[in-house]
PDB file of N, CA, C and O in Angstrom, chain B, residues numbered from 101:
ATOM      1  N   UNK B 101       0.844  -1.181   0.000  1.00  0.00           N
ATOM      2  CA  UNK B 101       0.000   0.000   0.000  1.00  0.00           C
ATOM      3  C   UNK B 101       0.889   1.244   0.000  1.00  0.00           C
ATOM      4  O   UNK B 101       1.853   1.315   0.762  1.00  0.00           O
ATOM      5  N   UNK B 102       0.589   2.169  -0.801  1.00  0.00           N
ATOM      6  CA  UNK B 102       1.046   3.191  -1.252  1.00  0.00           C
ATOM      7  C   UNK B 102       1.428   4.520   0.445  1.00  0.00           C
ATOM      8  O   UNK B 102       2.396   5.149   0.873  1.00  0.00           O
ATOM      9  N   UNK B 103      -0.010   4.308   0.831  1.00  0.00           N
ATOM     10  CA  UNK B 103       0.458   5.228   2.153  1.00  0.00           C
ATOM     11  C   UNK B 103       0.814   5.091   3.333  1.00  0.00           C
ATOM     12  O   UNK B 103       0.672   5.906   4.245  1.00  0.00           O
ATOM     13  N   UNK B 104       1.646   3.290   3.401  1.00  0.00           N
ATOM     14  CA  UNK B 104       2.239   3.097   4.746  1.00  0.00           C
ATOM     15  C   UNK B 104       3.360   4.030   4.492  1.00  0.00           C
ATOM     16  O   UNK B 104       3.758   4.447   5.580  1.00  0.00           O
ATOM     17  N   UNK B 105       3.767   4.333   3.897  1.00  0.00           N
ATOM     18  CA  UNK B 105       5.648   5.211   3.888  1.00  0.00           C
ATOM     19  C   UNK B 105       4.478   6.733   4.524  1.00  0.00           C
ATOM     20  O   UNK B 105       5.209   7.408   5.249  1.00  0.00           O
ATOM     21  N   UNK B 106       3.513   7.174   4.487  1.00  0.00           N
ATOM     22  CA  UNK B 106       2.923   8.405   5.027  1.00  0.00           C
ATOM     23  C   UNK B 106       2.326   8.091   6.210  1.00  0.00           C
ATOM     24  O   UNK B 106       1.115   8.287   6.306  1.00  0.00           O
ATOM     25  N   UNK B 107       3.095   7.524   7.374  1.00  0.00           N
ATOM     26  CA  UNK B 107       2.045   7.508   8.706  1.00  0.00           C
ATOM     27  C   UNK B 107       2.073   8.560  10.222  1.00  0.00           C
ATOM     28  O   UNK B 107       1.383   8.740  11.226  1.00  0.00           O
ATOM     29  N   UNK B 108       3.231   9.023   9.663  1.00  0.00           N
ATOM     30  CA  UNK B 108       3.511  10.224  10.729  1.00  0.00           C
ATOM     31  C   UNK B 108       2.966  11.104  10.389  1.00  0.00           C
ATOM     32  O   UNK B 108       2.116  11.274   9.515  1.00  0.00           O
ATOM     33  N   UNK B 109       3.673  12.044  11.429  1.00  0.00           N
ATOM     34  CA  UNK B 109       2.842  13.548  11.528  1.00  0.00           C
ATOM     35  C   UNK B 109       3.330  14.501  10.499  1.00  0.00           C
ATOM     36  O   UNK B 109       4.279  14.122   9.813  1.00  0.00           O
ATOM     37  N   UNK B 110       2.870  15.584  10.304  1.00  0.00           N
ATOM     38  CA  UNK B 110       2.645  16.510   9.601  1.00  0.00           C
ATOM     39  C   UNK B 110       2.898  15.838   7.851  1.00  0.00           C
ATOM     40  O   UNK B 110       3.732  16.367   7.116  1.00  0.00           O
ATOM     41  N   UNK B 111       2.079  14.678   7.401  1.00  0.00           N
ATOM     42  CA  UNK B 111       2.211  14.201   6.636  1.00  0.00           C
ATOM     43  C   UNK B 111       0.714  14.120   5.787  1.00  0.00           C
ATOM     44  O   UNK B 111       0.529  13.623   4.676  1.00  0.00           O
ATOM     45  N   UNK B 112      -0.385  14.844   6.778  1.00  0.00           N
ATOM     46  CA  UNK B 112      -1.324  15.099   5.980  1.00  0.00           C
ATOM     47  C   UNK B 112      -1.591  15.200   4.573  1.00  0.00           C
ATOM     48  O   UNK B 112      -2.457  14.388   4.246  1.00  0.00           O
ATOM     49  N   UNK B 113      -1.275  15.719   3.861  1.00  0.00           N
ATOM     50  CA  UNK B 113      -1.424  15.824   2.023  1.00  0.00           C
ATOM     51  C   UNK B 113      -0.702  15.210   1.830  1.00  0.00           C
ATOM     52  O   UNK B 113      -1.167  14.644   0.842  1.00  0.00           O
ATOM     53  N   UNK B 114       0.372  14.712   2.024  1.00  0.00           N
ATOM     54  CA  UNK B 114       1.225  13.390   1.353  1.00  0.00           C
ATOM     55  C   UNK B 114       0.265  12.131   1.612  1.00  0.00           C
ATOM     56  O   UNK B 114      -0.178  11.443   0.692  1.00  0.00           O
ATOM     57  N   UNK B 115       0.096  11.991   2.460  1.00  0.00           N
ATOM     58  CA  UNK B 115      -1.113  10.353   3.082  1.00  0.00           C
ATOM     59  C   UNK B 115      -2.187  10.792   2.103  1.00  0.00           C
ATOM     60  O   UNK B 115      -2.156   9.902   1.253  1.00  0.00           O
ATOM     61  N   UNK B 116      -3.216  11.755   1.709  1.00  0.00           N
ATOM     62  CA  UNK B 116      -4.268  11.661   1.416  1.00  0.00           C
ATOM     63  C   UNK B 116      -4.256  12.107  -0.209  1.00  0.00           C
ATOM     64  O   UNK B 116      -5.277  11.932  -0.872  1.00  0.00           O
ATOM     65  N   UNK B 117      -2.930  12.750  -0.875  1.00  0.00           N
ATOM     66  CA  UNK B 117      -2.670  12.179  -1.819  1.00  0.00           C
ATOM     67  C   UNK B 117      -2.196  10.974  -2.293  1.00  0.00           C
ATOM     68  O   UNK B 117      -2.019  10.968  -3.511  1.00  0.00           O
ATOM     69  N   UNK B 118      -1.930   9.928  -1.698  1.00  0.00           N
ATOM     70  CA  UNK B 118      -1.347   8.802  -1.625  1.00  0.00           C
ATOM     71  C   UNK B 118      -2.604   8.026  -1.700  1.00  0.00           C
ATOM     72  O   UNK B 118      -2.732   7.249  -2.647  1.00  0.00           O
ATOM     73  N   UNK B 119      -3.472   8.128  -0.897  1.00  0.00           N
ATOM     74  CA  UNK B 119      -4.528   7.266  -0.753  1.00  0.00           C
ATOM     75  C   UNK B 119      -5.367   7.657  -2.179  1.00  0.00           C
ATOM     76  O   UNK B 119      -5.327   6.668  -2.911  1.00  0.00           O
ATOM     77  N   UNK B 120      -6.156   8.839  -2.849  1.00  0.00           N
ATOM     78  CA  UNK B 120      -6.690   8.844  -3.747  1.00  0.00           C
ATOM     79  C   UNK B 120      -6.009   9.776  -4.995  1.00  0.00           C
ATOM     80  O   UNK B 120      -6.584  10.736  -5.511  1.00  0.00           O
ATOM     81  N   UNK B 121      -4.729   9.308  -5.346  1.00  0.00           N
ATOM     82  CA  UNK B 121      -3.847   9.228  -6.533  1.00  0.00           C
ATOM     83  C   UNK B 121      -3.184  10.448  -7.013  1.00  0.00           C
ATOM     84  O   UNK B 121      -2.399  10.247  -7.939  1.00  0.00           O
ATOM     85  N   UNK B 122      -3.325  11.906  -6.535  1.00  0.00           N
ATOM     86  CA  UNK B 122      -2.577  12.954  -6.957  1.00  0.00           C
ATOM     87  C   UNK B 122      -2.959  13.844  -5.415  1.00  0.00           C
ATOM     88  O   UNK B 122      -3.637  13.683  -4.400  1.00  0.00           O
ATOM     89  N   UNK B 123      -2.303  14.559  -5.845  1.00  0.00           N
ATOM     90  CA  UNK B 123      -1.939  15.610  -4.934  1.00  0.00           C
ATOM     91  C   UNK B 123      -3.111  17.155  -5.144  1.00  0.00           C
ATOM     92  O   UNK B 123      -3.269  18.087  -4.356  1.00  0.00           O
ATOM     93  N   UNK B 124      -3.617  16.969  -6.193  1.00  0.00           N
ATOM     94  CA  UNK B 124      -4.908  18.369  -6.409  1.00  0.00           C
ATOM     95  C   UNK B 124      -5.537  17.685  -6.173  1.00  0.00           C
ATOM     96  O   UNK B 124      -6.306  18.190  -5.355  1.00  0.00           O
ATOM     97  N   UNK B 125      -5.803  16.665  -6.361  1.00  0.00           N
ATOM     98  CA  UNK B 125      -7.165  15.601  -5.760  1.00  0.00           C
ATOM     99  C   UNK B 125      -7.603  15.856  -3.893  1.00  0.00           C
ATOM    100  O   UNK B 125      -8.584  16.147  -3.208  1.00  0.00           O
ATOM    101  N   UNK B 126      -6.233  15.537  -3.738  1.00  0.00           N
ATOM    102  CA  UNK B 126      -6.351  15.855  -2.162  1.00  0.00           C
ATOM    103  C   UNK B 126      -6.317  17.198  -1.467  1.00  0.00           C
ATOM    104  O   UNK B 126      -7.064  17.452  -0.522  1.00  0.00           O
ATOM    105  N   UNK B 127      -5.475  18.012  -1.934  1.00  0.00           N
ATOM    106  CA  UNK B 127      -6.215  19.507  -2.091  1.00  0.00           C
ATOM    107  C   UNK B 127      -7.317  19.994  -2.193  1.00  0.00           C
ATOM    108  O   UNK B 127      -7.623  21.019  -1.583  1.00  0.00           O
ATOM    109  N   UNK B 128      -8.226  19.280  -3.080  1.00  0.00           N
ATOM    110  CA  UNK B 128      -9.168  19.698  -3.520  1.00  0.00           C
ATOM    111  C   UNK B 128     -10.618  19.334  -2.530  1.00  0.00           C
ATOM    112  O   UNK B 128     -11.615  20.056  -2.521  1.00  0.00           O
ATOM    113  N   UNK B 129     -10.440  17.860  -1.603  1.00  0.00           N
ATOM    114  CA  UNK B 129     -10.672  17.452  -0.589  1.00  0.00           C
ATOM    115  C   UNK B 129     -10.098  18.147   0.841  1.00  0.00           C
ATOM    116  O   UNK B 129     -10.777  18.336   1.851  1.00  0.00           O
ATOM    117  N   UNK B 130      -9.342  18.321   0.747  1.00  0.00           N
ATOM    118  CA  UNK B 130      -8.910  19.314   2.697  1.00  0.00           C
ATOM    119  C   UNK B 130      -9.482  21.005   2.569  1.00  0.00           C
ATOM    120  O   UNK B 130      -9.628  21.804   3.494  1.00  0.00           O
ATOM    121  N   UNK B 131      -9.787  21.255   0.809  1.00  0.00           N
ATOM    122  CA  UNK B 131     -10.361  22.487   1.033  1.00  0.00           C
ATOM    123  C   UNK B 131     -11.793  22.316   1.057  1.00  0.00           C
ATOM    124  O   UNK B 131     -12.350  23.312   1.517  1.00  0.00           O
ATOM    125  N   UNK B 132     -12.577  21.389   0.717  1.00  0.00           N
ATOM    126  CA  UNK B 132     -13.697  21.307   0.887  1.00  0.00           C
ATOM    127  C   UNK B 132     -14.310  20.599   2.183  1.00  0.00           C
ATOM    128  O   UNK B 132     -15.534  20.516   2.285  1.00  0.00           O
ATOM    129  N   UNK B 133     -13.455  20.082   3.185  1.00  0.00           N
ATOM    130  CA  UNK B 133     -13.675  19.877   4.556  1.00  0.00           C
ATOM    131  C   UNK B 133     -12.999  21.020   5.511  1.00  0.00           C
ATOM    132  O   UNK B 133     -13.124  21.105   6.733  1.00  0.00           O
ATOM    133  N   UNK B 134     -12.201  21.933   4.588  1.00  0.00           N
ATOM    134  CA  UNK B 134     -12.233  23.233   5.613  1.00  0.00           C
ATOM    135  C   UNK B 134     -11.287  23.197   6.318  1.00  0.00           C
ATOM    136  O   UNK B 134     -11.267  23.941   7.298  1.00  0.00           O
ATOM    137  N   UNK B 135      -9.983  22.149   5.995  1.00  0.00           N
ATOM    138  CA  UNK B 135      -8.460  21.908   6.573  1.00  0.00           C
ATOM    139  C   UNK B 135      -7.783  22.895   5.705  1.00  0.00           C
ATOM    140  O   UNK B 135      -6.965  23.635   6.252  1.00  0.00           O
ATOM    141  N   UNK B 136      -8.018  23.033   4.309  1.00  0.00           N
ATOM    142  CA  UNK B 136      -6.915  23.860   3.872  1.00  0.00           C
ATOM    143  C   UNK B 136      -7.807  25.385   3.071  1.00  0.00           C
ATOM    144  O   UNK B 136      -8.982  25.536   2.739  1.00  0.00           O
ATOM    145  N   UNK B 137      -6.792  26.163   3.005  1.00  0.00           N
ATOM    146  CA  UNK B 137      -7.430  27.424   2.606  1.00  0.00           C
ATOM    147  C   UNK B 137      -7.635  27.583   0.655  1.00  0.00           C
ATOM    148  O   UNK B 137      -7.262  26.687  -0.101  1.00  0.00           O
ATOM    149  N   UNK B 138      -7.953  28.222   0.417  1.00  0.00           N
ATOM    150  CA  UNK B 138      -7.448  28.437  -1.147  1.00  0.00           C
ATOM    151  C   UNK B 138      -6.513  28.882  -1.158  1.00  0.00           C
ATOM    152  O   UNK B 138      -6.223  28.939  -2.353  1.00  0.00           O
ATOM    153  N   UNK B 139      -5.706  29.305  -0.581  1.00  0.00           N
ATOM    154  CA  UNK B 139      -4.356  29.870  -0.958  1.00  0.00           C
ATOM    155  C   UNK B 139      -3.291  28.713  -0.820  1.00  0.00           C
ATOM    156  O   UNK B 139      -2.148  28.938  -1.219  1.00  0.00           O
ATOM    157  N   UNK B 140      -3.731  27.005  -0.063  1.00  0.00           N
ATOM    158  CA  UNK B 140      -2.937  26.420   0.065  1.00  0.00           C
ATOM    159  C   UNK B 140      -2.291  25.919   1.284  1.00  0.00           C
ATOM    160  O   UNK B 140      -1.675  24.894   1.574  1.00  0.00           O
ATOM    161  N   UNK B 141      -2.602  26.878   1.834  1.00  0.00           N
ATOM    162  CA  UNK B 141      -2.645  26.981   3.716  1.00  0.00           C
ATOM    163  C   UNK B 141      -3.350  25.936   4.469  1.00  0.00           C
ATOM    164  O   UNK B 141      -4.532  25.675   4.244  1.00  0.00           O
ATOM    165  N   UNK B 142      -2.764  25.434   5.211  1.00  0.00           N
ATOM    166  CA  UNK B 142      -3.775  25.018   6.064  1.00  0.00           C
ATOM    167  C   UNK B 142      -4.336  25.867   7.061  1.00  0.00           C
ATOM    168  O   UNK B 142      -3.752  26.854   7.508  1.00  0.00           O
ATOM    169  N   UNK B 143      -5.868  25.349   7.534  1.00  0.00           N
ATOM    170  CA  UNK B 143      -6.646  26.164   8.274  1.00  0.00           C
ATOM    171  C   UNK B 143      -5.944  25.998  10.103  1.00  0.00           C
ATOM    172  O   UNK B 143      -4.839  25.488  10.290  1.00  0.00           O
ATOM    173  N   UNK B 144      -6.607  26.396  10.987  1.00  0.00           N
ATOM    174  CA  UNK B 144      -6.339  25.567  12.129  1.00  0.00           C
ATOM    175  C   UNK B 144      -6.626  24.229  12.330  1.00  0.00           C
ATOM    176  O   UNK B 144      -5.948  23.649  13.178  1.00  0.00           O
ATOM    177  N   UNK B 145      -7.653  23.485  11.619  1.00  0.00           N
ATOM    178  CA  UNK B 145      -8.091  22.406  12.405  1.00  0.00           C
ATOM    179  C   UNK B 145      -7.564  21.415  10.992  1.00  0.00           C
ATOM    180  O   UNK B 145      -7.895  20.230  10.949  1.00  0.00           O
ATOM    181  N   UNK B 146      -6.841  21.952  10.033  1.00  0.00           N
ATOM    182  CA  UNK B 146      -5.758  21.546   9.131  1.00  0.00           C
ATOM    183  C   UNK B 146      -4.602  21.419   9.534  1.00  0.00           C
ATOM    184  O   UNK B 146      -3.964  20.399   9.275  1.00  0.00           O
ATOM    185  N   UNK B 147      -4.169  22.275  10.142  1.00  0.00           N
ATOM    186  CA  UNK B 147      -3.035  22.628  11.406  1.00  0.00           C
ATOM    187  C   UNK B 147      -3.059  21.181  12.527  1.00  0.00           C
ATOM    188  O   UNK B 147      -2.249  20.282  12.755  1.00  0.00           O
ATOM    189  N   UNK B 148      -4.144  21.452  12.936  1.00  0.00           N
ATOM    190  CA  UNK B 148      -3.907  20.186  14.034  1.00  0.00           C
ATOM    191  C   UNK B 148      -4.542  18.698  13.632  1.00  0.00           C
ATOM    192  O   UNK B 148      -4.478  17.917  14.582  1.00  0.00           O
ATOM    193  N   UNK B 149      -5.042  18.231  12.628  1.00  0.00           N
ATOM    194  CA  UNK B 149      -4.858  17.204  11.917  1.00  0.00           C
ATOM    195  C   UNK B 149      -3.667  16.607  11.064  1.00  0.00           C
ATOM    196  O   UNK B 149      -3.434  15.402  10.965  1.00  0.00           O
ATOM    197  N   UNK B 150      -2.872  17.728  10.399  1.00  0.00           N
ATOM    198  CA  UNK B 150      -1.630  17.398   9.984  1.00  0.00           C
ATOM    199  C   UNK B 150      -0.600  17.000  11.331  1.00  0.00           C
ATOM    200  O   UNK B 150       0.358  16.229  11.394  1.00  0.00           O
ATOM    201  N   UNK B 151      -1.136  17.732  12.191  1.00  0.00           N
ATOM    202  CA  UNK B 151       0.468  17.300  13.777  1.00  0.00           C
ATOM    203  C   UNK B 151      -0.646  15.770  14.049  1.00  0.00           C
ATOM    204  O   UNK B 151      -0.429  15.504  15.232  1.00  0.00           O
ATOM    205  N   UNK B 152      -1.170  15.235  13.776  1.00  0.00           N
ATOM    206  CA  UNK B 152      -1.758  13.768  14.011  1.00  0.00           C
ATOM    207  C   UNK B 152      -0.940  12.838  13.016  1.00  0.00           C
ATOM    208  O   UNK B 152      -0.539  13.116  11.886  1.00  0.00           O
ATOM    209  N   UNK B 153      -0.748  11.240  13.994  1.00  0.00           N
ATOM    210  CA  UNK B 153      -0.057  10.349  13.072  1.00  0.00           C
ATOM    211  C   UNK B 153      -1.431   9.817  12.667  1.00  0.00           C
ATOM    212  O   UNK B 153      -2.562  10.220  12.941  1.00  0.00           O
ATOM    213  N   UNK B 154      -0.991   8.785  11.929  1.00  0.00           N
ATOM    214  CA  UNK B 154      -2.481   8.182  10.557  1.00  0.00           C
ATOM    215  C   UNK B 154      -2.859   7.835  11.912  1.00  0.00           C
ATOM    216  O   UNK B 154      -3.555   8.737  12.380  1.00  0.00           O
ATOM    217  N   UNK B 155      -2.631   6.658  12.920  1.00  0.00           N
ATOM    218  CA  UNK B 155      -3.222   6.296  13.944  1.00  0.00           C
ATOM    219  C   UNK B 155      -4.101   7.434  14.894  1.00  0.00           C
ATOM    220  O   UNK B 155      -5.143   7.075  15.442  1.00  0.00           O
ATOM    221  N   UNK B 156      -3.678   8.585  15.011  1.00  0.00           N
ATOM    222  CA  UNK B 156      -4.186   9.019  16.212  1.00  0.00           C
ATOM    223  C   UNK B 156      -5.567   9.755  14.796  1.00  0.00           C
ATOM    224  O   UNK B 156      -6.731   9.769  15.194  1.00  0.00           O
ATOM    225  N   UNK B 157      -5.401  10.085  13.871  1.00  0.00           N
ATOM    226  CA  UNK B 157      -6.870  10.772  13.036  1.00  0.00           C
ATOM    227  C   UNK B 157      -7.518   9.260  13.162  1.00  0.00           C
ATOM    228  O   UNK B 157      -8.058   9.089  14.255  1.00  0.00           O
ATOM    229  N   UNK B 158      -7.556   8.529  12.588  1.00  0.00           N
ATOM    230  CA  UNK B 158      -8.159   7.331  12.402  1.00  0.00           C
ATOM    231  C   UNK B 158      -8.947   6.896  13.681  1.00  0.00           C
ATOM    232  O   UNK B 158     -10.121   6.581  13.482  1.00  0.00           O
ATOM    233  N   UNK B 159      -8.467   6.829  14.996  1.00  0.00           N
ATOM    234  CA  UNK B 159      -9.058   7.026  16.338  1.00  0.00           C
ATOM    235  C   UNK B 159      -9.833   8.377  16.105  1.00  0.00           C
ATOM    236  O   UNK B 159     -11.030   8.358  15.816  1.00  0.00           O
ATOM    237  N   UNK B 160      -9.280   9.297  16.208  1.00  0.00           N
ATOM    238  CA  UNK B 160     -10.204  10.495  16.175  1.00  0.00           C
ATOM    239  C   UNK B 160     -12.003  10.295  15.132  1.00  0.00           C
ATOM    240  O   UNK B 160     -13.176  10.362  15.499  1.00  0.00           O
ATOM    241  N   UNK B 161     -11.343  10.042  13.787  1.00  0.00           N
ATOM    242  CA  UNK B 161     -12.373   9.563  13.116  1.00  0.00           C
ATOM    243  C   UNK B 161     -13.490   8.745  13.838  1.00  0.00           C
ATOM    244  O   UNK B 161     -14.612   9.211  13.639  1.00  0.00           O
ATOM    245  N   UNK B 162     -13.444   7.524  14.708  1.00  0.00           N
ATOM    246  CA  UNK B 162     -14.174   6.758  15.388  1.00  0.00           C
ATOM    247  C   UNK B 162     -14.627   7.753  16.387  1.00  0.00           C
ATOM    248  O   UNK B 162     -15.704   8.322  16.212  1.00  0.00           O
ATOM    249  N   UNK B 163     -13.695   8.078  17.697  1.00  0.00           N
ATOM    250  CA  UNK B 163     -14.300   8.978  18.588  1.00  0.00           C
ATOM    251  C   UNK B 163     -15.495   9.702  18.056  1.00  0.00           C
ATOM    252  O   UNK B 163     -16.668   9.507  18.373  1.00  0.00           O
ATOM    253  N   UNK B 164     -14.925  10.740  17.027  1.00  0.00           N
ATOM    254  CA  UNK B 164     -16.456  11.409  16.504  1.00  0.00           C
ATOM    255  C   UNK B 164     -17.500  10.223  15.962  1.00  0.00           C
ATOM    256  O   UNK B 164     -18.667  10.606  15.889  1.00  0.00           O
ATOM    257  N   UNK B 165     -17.312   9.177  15.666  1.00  0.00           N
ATOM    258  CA  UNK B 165     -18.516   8.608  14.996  1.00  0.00           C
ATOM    259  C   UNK B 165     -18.952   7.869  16.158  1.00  0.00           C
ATOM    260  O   UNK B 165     -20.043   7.303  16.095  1.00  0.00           O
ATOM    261  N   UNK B 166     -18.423   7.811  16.959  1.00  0.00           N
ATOM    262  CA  UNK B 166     -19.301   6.461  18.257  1.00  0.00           C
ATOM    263  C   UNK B 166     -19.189   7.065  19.735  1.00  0.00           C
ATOM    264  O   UNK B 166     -19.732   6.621  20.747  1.00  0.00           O
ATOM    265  N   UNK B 167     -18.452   8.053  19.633  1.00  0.00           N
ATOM    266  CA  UNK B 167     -18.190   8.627  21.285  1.00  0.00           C
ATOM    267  C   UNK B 167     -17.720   8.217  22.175  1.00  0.00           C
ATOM    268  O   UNK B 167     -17.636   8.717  23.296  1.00  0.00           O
ATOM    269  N   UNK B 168     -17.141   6.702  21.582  1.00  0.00           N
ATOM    270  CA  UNK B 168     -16.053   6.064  22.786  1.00  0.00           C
ATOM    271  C   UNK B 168     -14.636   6.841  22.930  1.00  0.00           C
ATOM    272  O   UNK B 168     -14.203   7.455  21.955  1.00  0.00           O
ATOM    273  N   UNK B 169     -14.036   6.815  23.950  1.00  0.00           N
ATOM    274  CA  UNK B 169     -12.594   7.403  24.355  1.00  0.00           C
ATOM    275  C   UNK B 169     -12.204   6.670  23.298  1.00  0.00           C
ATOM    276  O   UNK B 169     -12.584   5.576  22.882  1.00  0.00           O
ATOM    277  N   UNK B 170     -11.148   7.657  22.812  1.00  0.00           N
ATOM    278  CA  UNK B 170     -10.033   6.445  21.659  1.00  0.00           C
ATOM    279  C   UNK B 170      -9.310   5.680  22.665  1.00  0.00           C
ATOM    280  O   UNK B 170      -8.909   4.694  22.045  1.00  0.00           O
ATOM    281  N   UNK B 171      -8.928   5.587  23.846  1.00  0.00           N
ATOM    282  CA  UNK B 171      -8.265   4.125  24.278  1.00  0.00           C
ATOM    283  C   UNK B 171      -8.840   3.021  23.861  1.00  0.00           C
ATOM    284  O   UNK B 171      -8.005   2.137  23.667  1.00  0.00           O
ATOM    285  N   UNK B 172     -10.008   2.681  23.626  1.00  0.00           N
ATOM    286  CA  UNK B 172     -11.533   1.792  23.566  1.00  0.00           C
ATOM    287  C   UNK B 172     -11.016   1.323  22.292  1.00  0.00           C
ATOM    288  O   UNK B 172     -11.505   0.300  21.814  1.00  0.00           O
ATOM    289  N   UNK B 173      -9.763   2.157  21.468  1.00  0.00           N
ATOM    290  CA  UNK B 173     -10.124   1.859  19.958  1.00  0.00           C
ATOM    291  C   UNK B 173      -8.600   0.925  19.670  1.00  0.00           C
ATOM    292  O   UNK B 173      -7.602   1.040  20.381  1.00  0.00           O
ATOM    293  N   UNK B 174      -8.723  -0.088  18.344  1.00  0.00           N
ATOM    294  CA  UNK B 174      -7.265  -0.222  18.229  1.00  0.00           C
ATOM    295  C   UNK B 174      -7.336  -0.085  16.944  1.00  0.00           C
ATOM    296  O   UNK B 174      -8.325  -0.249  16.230  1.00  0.00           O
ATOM    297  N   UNK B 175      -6.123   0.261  16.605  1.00  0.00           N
ATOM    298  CA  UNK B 175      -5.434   0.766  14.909  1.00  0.00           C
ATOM    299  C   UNK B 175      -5.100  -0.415  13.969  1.00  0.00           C
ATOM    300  O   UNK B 175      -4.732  -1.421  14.574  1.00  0.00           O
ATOM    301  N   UNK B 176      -5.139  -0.496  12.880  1.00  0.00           N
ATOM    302  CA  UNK B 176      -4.884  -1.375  11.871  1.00  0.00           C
ATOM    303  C   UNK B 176      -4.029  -0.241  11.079  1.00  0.00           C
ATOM    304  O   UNK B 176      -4.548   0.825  10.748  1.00  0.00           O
ATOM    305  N   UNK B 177      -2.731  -0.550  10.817  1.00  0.00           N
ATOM    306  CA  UNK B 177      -2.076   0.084   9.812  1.00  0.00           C
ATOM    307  C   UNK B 177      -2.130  -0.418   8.424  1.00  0.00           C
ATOM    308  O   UNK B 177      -1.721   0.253   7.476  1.00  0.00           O
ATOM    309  N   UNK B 178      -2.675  -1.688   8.297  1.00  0.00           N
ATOM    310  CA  UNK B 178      -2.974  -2.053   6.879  1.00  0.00           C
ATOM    311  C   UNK B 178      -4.375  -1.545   6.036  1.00  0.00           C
ATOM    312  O   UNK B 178      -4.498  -1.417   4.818  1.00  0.00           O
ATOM    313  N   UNK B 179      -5.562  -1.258   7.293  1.00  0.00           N
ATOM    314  CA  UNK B 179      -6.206  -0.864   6.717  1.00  0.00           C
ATOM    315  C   UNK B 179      -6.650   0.623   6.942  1.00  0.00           C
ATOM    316  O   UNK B 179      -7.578   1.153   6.332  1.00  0.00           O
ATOM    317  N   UNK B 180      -5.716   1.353   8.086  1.00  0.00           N
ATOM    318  CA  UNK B 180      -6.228   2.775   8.351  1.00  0.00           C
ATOM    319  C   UNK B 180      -7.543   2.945   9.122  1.00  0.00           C
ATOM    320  O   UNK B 180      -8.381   3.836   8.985  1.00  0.00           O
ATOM    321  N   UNK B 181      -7.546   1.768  10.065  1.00  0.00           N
ATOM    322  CA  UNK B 181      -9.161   1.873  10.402  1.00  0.00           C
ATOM    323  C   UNK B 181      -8.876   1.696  12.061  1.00  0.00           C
ATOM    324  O   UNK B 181      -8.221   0.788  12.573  1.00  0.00           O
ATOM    325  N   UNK B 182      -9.345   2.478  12.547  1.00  0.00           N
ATOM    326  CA  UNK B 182      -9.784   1.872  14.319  1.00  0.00           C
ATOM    327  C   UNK B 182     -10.905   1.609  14.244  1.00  0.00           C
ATOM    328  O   UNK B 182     -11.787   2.257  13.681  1.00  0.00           O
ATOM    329  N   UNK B 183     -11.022   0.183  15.063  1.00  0.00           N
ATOM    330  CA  UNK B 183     -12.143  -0.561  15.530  1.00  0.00           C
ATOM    331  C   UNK B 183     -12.283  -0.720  16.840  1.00  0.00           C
ATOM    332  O   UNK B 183     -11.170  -0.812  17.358  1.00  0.00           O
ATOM    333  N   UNK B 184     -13.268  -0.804  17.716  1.00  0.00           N
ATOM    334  CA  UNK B 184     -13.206  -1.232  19.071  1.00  0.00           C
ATOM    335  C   UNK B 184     -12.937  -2.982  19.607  1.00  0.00           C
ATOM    336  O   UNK B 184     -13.407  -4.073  19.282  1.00  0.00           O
ATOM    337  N   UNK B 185     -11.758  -2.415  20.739  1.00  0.00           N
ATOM    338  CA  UNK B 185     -11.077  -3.280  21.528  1.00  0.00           C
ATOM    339  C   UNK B 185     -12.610  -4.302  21.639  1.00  0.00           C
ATOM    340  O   UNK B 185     -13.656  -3.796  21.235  1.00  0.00           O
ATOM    341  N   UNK B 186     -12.618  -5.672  22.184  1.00  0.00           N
ATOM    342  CA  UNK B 186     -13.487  -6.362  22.766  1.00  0.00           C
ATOM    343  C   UNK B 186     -13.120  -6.385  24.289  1.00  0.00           C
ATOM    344  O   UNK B 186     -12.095  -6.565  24.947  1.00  0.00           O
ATOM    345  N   UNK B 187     -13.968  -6.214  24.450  1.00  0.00           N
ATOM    346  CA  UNK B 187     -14.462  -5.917  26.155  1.00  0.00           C
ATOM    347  C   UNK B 187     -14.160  -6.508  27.194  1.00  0.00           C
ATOM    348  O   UNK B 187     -14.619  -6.134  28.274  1.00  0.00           O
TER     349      UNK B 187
END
């Protein structure tokens, strides 16, 4: 897979051009979720998603969708996904 070499931090637009095939592609996506500016910039909350490794957005991603603490969650680096721990 193309975006294990992108799993650290401030690697935002490298990972999410990586994942869907160019780099305006993914631009074109962080400005329409309001991470990056038109000028290219990132926003603040572009700012603090880029200082996230793939693991800690990917938890984050879940947190917002289920409201469990991300401890609750564990990471798959093959597939970019947190799922919840079993109980």
């Amino acid at each position: 897979m193309a975006t294990q070499k992108f799993m650290g931090r401030n690697q935002l637009v490298d990972r999410l051009a990586a994942q869907v095939g160019n780099k305006d592609t993914a631009v074109a996506i962080l400005k329409k979720r309001g991470h990056m500016r038109e000028d290219g910039t990132l926003t603040a909350a572009g700012q603090k998603r880029n200082m996230m490794t793939a693991e800690e957005r990917a938890k984050d991603r879940a947190v917002k969708r289920t409201g469990h603490p991300a401890k609750d969650f564990t990471y798959s680096a093959r597939t970019n996904r947190a799922t919840l721990k079993d109980r």
